[in-house]
VOPAGU-2260 file (C-alpha; in pm, 1 decimal, decimal comma):
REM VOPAGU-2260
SITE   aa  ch    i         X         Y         Z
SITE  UNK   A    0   34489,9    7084,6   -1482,2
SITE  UNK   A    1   34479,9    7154,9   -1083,6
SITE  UNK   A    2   34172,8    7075,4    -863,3
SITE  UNK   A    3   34131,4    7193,6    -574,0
SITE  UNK   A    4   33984,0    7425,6    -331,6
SITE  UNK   A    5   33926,8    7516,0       7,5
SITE  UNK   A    6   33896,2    7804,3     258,8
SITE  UNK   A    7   34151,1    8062,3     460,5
SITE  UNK   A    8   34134,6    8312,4     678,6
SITE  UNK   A    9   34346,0    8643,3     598,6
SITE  UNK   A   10   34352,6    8946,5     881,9
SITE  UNK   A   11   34281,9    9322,1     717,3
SITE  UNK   A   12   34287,0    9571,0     982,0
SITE  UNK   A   13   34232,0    9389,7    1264,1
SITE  UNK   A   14   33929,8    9207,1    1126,8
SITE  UNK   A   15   33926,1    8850,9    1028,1
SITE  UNK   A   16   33772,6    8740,3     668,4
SITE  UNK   A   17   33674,2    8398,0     554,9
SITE  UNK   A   18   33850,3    8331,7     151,6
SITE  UNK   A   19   33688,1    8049,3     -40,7
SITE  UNK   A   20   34007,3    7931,3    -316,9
SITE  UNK   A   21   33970,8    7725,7    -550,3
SITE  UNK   A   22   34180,4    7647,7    -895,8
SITE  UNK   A   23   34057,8    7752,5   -1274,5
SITE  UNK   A   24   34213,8    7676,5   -1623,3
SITE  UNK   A   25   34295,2    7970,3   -1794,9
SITE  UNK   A   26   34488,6    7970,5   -2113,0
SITE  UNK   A   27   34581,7    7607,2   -2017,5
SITE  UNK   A   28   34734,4    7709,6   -1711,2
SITE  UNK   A   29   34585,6    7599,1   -1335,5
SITE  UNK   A   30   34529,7    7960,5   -1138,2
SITE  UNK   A   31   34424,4    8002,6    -816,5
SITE  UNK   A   32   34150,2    8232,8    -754,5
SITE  UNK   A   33   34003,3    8360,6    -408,4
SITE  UNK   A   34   33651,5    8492,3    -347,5
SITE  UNK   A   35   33617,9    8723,7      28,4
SITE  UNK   A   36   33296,4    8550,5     206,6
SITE  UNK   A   37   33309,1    8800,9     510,9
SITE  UNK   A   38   33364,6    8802,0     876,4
SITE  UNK   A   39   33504,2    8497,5    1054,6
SITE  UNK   A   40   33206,8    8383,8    1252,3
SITE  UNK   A   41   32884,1    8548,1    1067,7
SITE  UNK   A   42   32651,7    8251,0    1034,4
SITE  UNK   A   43   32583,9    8334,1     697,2
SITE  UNK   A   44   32971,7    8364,9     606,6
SITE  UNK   A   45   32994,1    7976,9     684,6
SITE  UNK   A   46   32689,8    7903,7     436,1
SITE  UNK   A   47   32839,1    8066,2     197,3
SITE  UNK   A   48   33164,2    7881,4     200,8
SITE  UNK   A   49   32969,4    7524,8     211,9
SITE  UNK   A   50   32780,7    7648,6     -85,2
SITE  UNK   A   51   33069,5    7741,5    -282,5
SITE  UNK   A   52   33256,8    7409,3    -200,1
SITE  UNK   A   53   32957,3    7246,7    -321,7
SITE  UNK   A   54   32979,8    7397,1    -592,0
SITE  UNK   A   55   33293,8    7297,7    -694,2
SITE  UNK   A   56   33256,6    6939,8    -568,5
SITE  UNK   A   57   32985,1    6950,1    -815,5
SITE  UNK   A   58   33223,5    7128,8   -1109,2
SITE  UNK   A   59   33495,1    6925,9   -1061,6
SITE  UNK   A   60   33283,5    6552,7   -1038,3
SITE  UNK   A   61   33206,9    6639,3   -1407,7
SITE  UNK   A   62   33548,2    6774,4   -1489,0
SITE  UNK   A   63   33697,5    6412,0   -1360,1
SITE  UNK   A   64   33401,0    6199,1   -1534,7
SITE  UNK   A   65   33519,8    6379,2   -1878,1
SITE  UNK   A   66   33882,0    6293,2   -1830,6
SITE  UNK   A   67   33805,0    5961,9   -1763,7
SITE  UNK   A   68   33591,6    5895,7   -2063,0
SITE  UNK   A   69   33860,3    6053,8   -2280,0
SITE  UNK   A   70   34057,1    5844,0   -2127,3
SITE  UNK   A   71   33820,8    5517,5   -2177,1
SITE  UNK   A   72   33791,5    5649,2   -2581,8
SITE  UNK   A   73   34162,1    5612,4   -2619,0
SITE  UNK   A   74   34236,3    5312,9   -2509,4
């Protein structure tokens, strides 16, 4: 398992975008998957990303607090 996420900026025809990444388990494996925000510099594009990181903070917390009570139960 891979955590992990953060943001990018990728040019398309001139225009900048803001990508939110971040890493899911799928069939066991860590895959990185990207989400387009919008344009660099759109007030709400920003919000956006600090919601999704949130987000994930949030996600992966409880992801870590599991592994380490699995981790607790077997020892």
């Amino acid at each position: 398992m891979q955590i992990g996420c953060g943001r990018t900026i990728k040019t398309i025809k001139d225009n900048r975008y803001l990508y939110f990444w971040w890493y899911e388990n799928a069939e066991g494996r860590s895959v990185q998957k990207f989400a387009c925000l919008g344009k660099v510099g759109n007030p709400e594009t920003t919000l956006k990303a600090n919601r999704m990181a949130n987000k994930y903070y949030v996600k992966s917390r409880r992801m870590l607090d599991e592994l380490i009570e699995k981790t607790r139960e077997r020892d």
